[in-house]
Structure formats: structure tokens, C-alpha cells
KEKEPA-709366 format. One record per residue: residue number from 0; residue in one letter; chain; x, y, z of N, C-alpha, C in turn. Coordinates in steps of 0.2 Angstrom, whole numbers, plus 5000, padded with zeros to 4 digits. Layout:
BEGIN
   num   residu   chaine    nc1    nc2    nc3   cac1   cac2   cac3    cc1    cc2    cc3
   NUM        A        A      X      Y      Z      X      Y      Z      X      Y      Z
...
# end
This chain:
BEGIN
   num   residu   chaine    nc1    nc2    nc3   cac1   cac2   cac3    cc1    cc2    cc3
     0        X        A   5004   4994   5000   5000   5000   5000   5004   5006   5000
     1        X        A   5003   5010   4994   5007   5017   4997   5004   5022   5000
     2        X        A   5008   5028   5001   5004   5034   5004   5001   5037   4998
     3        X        A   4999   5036   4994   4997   5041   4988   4988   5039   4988
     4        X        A   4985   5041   4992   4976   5036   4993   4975   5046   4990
     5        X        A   4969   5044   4986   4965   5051   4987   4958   5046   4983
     6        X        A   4951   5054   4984   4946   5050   4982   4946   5056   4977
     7        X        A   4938   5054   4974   4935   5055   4969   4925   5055   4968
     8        X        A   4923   5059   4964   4915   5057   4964   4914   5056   4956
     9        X        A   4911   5050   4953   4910   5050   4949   4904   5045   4947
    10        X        A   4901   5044   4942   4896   5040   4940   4897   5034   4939
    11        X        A   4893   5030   4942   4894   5023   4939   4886   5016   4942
    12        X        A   4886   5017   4932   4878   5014   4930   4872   5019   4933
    13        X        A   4874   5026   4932   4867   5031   4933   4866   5034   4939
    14        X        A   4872   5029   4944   4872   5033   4951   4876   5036   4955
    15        X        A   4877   5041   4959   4882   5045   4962   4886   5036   4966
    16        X        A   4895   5040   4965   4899   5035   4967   4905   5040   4969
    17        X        A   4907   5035   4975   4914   5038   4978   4918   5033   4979
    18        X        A   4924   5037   4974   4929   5030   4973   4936   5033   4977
    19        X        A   4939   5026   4981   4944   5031   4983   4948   5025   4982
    20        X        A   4955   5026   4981   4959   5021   4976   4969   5023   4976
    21        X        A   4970   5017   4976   4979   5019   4979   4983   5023   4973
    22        X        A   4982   5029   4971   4984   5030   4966   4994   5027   4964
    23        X        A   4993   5030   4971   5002   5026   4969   5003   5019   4967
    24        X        A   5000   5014   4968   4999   5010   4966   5000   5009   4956
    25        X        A   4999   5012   4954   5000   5011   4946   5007   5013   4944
    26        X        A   5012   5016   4948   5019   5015   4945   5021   5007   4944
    27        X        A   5019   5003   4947   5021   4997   4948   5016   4992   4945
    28        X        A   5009   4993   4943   5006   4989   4940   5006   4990   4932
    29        X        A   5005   4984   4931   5001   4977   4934   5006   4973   4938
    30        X        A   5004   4970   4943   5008   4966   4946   5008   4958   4944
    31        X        A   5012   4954   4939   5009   4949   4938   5010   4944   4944
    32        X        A   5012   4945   4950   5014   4940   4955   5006   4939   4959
    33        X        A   5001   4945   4956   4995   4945   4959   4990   4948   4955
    34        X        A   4989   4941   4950   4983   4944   4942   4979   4940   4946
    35        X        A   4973   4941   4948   4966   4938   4951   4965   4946   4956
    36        X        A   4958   4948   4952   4954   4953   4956   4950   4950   4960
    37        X        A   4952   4951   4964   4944   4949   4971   4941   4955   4975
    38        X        A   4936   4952   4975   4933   4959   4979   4928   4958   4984
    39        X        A   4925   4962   4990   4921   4960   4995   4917   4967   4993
    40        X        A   4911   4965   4993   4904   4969   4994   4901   4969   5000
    41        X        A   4898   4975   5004   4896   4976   5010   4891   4982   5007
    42        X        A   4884   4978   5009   4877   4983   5007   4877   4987   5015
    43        X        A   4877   4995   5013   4877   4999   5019   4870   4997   5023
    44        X        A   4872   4999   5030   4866   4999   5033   4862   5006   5034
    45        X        A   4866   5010   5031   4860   5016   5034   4865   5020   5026
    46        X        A   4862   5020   5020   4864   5026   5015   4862   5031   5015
    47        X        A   4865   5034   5012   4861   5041   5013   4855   5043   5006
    48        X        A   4854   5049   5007   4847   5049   4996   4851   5047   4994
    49        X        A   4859   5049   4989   4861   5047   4985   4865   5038   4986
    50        X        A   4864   5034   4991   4867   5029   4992   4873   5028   4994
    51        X        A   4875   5034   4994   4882   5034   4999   4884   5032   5004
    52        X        A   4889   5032   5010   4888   5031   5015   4888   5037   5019
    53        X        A   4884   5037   5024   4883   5041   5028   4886   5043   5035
    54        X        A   4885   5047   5037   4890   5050   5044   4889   5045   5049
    55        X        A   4882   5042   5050   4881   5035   5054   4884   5031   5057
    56        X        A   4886   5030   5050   4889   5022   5049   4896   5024   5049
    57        X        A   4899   5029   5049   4907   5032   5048   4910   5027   5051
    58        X        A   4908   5026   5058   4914   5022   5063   4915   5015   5061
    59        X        A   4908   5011   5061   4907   5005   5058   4910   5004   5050
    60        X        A   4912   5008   5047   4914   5006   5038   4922   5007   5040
    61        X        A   4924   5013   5047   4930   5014   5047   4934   5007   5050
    62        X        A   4930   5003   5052   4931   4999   5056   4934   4993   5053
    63        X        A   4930   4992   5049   4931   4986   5041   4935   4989   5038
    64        X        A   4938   4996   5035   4943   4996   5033   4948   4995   5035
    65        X        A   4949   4997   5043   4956   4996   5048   4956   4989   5047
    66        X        A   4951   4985   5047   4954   4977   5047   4957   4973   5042
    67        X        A   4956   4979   5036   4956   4976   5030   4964   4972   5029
    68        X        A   4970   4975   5034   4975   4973   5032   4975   4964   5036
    69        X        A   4970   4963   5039   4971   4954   5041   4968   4951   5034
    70        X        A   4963   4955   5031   4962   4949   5026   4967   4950   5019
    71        X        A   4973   4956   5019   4975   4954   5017   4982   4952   5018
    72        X        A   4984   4950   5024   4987   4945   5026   4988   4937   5026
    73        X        A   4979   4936   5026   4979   4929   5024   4976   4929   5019
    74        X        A   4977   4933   5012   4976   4928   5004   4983   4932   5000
    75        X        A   4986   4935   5004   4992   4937   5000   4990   4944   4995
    76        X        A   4984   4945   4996   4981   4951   4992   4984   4959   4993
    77        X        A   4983   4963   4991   4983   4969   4989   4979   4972   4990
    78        X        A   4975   4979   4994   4971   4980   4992   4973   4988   4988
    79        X        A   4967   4989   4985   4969   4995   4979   4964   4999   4980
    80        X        A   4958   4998   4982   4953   5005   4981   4944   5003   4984
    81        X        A   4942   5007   4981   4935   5006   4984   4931   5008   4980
    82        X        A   4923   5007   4979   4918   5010   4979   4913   5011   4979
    83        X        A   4909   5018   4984   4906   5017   4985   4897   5020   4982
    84        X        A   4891   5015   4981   4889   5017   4977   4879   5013   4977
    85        X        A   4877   5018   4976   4869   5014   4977   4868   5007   4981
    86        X        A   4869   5011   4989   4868   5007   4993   4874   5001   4994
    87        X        A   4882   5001   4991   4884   4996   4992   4893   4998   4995
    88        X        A   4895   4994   4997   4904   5000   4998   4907   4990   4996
    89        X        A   4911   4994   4988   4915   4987   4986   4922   4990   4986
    90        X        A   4926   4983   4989   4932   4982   4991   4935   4978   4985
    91        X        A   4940   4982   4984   4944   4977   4979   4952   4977   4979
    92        X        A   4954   4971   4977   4963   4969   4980   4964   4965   4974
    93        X        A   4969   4964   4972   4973   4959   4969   4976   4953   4974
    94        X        A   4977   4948   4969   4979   4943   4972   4982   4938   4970
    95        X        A   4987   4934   4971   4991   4929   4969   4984   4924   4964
    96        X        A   4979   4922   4967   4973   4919   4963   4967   4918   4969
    97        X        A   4961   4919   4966   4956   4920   4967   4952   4913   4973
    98        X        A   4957   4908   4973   4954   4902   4974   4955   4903   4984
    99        X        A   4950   4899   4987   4950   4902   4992   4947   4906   4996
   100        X        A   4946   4914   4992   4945   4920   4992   4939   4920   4997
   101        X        A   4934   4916   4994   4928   4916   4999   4929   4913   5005
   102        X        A   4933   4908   5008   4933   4905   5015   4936   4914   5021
   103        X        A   4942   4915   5014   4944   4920   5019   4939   4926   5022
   104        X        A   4936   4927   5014   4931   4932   5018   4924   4931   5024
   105        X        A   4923   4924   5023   4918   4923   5027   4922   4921   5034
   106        X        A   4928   4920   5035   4932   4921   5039   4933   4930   5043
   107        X        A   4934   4933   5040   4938   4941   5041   4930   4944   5045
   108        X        A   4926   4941   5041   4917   4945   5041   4913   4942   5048
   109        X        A   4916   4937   5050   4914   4935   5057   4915   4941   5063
   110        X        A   4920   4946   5063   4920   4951   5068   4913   4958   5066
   111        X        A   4912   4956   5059   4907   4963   5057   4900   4958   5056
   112        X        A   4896   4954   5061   4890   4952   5059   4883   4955   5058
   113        X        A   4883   4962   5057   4880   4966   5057   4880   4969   5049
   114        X        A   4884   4966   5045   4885   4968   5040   4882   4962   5033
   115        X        A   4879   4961   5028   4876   4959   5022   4882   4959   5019
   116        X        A   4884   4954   5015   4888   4953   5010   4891   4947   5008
   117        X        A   4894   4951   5000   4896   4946   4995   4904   4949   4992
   118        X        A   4907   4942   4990   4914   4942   4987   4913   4939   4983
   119        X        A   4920   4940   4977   4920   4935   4970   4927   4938   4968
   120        X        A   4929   4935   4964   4934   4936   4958   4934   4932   4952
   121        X        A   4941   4934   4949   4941   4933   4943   4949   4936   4940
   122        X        A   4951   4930   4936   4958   4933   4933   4956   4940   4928
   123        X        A   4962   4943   4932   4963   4952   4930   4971   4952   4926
   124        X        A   4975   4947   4924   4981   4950   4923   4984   4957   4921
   125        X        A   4978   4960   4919   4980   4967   4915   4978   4971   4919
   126        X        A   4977   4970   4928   4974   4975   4933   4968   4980   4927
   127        X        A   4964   4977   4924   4958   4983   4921   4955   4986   4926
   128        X        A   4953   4982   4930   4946   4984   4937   4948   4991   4938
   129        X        A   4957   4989   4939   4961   4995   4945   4961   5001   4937
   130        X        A   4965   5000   4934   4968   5006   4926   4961   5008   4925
   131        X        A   4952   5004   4923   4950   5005   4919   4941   5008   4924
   132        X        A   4942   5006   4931   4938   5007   4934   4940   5013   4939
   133        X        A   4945   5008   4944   4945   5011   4950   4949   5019   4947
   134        X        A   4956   5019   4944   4959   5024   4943   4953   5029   4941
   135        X        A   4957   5037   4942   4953   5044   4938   4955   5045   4931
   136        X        A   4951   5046   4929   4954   5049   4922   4959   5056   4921
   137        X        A   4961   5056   4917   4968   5063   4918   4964   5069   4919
   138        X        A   4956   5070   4917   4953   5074   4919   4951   5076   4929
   139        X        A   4948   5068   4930   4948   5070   4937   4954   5068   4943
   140        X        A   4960   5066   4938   4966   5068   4941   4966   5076   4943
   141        X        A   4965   5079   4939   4967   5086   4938   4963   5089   4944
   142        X        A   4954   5088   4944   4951   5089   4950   4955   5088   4956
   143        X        A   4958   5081   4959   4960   5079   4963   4966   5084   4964
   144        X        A   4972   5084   4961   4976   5092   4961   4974   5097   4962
   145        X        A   4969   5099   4962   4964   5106   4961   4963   5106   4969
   146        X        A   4960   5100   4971   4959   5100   4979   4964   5101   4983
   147        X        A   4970   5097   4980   4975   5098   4987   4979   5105   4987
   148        X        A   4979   5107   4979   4981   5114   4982   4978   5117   4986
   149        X        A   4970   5118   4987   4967   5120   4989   4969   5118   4995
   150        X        A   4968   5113   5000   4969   5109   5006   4975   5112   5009
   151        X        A   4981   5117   5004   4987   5116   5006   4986   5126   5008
   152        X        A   4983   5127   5002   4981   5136   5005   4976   5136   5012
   153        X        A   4971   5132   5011   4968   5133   5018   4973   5131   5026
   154        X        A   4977   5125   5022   4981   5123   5029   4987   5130   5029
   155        X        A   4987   5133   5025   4992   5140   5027   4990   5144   5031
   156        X        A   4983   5147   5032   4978   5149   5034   4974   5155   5028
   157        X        A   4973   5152   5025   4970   5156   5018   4963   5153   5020
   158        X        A   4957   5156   5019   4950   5157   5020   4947   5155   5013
   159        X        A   4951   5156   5009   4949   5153   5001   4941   5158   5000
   160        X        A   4942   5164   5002   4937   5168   5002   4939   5174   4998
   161        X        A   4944   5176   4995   4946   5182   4991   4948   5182   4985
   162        X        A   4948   5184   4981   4949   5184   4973   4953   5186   4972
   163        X        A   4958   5184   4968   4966   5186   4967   4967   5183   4959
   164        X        A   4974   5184   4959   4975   5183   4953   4978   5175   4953
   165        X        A   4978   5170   4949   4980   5164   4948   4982   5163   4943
   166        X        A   4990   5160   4945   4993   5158   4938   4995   5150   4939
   167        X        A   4992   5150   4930   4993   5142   4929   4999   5144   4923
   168        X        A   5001   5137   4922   5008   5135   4920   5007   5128   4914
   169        X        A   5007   5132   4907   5007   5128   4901   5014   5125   4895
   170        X        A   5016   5121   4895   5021   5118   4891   5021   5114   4885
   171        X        A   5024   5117   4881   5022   5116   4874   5027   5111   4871
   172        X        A   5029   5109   4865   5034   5106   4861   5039   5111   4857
   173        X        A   5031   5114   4854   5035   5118   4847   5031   5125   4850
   174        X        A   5035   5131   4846   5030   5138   4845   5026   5140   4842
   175        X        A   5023   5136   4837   5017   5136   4835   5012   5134   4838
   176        X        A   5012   5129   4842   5007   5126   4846   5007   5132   4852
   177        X        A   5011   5133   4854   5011   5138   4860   5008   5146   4857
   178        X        A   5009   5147   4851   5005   5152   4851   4999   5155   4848
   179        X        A   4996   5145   4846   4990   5145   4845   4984   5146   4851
   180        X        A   4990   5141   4856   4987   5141   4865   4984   5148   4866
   181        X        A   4992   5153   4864   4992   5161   4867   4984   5163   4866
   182        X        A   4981   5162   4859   4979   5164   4855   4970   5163   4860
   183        X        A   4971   5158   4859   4962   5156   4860   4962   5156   4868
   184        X        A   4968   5156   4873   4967   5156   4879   4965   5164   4882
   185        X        A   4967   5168   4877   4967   5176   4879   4957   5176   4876
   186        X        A   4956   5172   4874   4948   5176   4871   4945   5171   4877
   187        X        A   4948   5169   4882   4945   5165   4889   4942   5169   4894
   188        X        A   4947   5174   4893   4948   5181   4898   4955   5179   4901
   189        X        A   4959   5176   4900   4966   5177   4904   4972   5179   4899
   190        X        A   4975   5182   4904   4980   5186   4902   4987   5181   4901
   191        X        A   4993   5182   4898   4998   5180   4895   5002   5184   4900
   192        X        A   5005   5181   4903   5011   5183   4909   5018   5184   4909
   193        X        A   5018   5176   4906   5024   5178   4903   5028   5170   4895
   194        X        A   5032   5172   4896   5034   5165   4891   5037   5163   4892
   195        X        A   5038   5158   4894   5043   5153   4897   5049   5148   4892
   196        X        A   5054   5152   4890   5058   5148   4885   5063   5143   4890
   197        X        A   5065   5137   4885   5068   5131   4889   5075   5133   4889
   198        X        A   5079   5131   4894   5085   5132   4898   5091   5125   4894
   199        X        A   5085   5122   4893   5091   5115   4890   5089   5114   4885
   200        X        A   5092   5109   4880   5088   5107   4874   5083   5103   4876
   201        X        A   5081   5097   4877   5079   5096   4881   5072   5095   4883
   202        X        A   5072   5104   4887   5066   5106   4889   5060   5108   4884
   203        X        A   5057   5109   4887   5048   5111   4883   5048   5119   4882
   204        X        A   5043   5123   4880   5044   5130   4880   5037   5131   4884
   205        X        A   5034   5137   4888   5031   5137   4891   5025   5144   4891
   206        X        A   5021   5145   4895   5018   5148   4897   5016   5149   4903
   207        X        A   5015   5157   4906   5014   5159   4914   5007   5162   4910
   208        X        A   5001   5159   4911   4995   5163   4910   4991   5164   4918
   209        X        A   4988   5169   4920   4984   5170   4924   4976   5172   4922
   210        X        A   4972   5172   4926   4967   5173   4928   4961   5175   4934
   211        X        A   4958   5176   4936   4957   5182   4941   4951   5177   4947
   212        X        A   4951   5173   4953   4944   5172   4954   4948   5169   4962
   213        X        A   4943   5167   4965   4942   5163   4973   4946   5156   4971
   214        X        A   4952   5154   4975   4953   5146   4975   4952   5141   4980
   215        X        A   4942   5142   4978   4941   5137   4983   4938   5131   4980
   216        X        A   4936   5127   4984   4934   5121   4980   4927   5122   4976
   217        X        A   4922   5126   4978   4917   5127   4975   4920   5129   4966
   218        X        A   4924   5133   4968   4926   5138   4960   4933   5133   4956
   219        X        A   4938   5131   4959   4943   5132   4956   4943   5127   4950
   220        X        A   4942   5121   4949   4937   5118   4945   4935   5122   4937
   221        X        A   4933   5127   4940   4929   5131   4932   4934   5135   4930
   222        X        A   4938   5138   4935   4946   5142   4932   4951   5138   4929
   223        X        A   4950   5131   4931   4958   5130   4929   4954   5124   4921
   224        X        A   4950   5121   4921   4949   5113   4921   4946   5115   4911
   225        X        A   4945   5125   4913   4945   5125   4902   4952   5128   4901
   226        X        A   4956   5129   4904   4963   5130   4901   4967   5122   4901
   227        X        A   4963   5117   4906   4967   5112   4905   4966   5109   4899
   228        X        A   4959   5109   4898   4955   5105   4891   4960   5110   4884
   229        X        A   4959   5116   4883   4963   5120   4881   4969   5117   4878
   230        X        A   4973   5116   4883   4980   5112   4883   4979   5106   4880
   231        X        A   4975   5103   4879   4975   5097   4877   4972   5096   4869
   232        X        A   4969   5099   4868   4968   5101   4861   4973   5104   4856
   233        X        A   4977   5110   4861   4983   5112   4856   4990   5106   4857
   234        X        A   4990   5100   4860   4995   5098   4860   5001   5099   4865
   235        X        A   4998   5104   4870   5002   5106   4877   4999   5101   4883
   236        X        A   5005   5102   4888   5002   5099   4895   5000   5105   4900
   237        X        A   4996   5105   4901   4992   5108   4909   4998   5108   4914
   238        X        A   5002   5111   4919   5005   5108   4922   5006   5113   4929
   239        X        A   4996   5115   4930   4996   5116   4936   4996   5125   4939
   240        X        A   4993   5124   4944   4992   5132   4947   4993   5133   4951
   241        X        A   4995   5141   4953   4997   5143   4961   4994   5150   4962
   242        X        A   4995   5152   4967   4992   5159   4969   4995   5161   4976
   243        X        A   4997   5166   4978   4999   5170   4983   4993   5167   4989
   244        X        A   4995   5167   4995   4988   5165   5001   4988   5170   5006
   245        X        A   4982   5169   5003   4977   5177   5006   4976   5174   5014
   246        X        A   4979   5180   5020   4977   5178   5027   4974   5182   5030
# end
């Protein structure tokens, strides 16, 4: 397990879901020493309207997960993520192979008798569930960024309450593309700051563009996420924003 866990809200089969998943985990996968996905389903006892989990039940789910490292001490598994979603919270692990899998859990699930549930697997060698389920897409990677900078100005003591100026930071290949960016990112309303040319051969050439609004979580999302899309269209990479923290 690394230290890199963050979550996410996303759709899945028409319903509000919360995925929260070992992102560090993909420098290293696929692991072939553990291709078999297994997973443990637990139908909540008290969801919320959108089938969430709710504040209730907080200590009891936190509970089951604190445990979760016995069970995966006895099948040799991995676990990688979660989700949470129309009434159910699914656990899922990689594993040497799937065989087995159910003794353990009905094993593990003797201390939570209070709990409804179902496990299964299935050979995954190409980790899909993890890459093609649980992982964010590069779009709601960038949300998840968006948050921690945010988490990181509040923990400075910034109130995410004031309007300033924000600068993001764009990287291109060539000068054509970078000054096609210039071009269609200024009819966004932001302004061109500076130009960032590369130091080595090497490097990439760049862009310091700013724009003007609040970086809280409600807003920052809508300032940064069309300059990313932006970037991606002309052939540059998005690579992120900062702002002075207002106290």
C-alpha cells in the first residue's frame, strides 16, 4: 500500500459513486505475481438519498477498513481501492489467485456480523478493474490536484474567500502550438504573463497565464479545468496552478 490514497465522485451505472483508490499504486502495476481481482461487497446499513455512505455508519465502515489489512494478510492480496455506490461499499485487492478467496472472507466477516455481504473474483492479469475502473481519468486527476492545492492554502491559513490573481503554467513542444494556446486562451479572459523559454535542449517552452477568481473548492474547478482542456487540444500539457495565500 502506498501513501498516495485520494478520492474522487464519479458516475457509475446512473448513480452518484465515491471512489477512493491507491493511486500510487500504478507506478508498479500490473503486478503479475497477483493477476486475480477479488473483491468484498458490504450493502450499507443506513445510506444516505444518493446511496452513499453516511456519517452513521462512519465508525462502523472505518472499522472494516482498519481490518482490512488481516484479510489481506491471509490471501496474500493487495488492496487497491474502493467503491462506494447505490447502497453498496466494494472492496477490491489483487491477488496471487482468486481460489480460496471466499473462506477468507467469510472468515475476516465473522468480527462485522452486522454487515450483508458478498465476494468474487476473477483473473485480471492486465489489473483493468484498477487502470480502467477504479483509477481517475487525467481529467479527474486534475480535479483531485485542484483539491490539494486548495487543502494546502487553507492549511496555510487562507480562508479561500478572496479573489486574486492565479497563475497556471502551460508547456508546449514547438512555437506554433504555444502560440496558438496564446491565442484562443486570451479570448477565455486570461491574460499571457509571461513566456517561458527552455534552459536545456531538452526542455519544453512554456507559458505563465493568469486569471482572476476565489481558489476554493466550490470555484477552482471552472478556472483552471478549460485552460486544461485547452492544453489538450493544442498539444500542450496543463502543468498546474498557484496563487499567493490570502490571510
Amino acid at each position: 500500500m502506498s501513501d498516495n490514497w485520494d478520492f474522487y465522485f464519479a458516475q457509475v451505472d446512473g448513480h452518484a459513486a465515491s471512489i477512493f483508490v491507491d493511486l500510487g499504486r500504478a507506478a508498479n502495476a500490473p503486478d503479475q505475481s497477483r493477476s486475480a481481482m477479488v473483491h468484498l461487497r458490504l450493502y450499507l446499513r443506513d445510506p444516505g438519498p444518493q446511496g452513499l455512505s453516511s456519517q452513521s455508519e462512519f465508525d462502523e465502515l472505518s472499522g472494516v477498513e482498519d481490518a482490512l489489512t488481516r484479510l489481506e494478510a491471509a490471501s496474500g492480496a493487495v488492496y487497491v481501492g474502493r467503491n462506494t455506490c447505490a447502497g453498496t461499499r466494494d472492496f477490491y485487492f489483487y491477488a496471487p489467485t482468486a481460489e480460496g478467496w471466499s473462506t477468507q472472507v467469510d472468515a475476516f466477516m465473522r468480527a462485522f456480523p452486522a454487515y450483508r455481504y458478498e465476494c468474487g473474483g476473477r483473473a485480471d492479469p492486465r489489473w483493468s478493474v484498477y487502470f480502467d475502473f477504479l483509477h481517475p481519468s487525467e481529467e479527474d486527476l486534475q480535479r483531485i490536484r485542484n483539491r490539494r492545492v486548495c487543502d494546502s492554502l487553507e492549511n496555510h491559513g487562507d480562508a479561500l474567500e478572496v479573489a486574486r490573481p492565479i497563475d497556471h503554467f502551460i508547456y508546449f513542444s514547438d512555437e506554433a502550438a504555444r502560440a496558438a494556446y496564446a491565442k484562443a486562451v486570451t479570448q477565455l479572459g486570461c491574460r499571457i504573463e509571461e513566456h517561458l523559454e527552455p534552459k536545456d535542449a531538452d526542455q519544453r517552452m512554456g507559458l505563465r497565464v493568469t486569471n482572476v477568481g476565489v481558489p476554493s473548492l466550490a470555484q477552482i474547478d471552472a478556472l483552471t479545468l478549460p485552460l486544461w482542456r485547452l492544453a489538450r487540444e493544442h498539444g500542450g500539457d496543463y502543468d498546474g496552478w498557484g496563487c499567493l495565500a490570502v490571510k
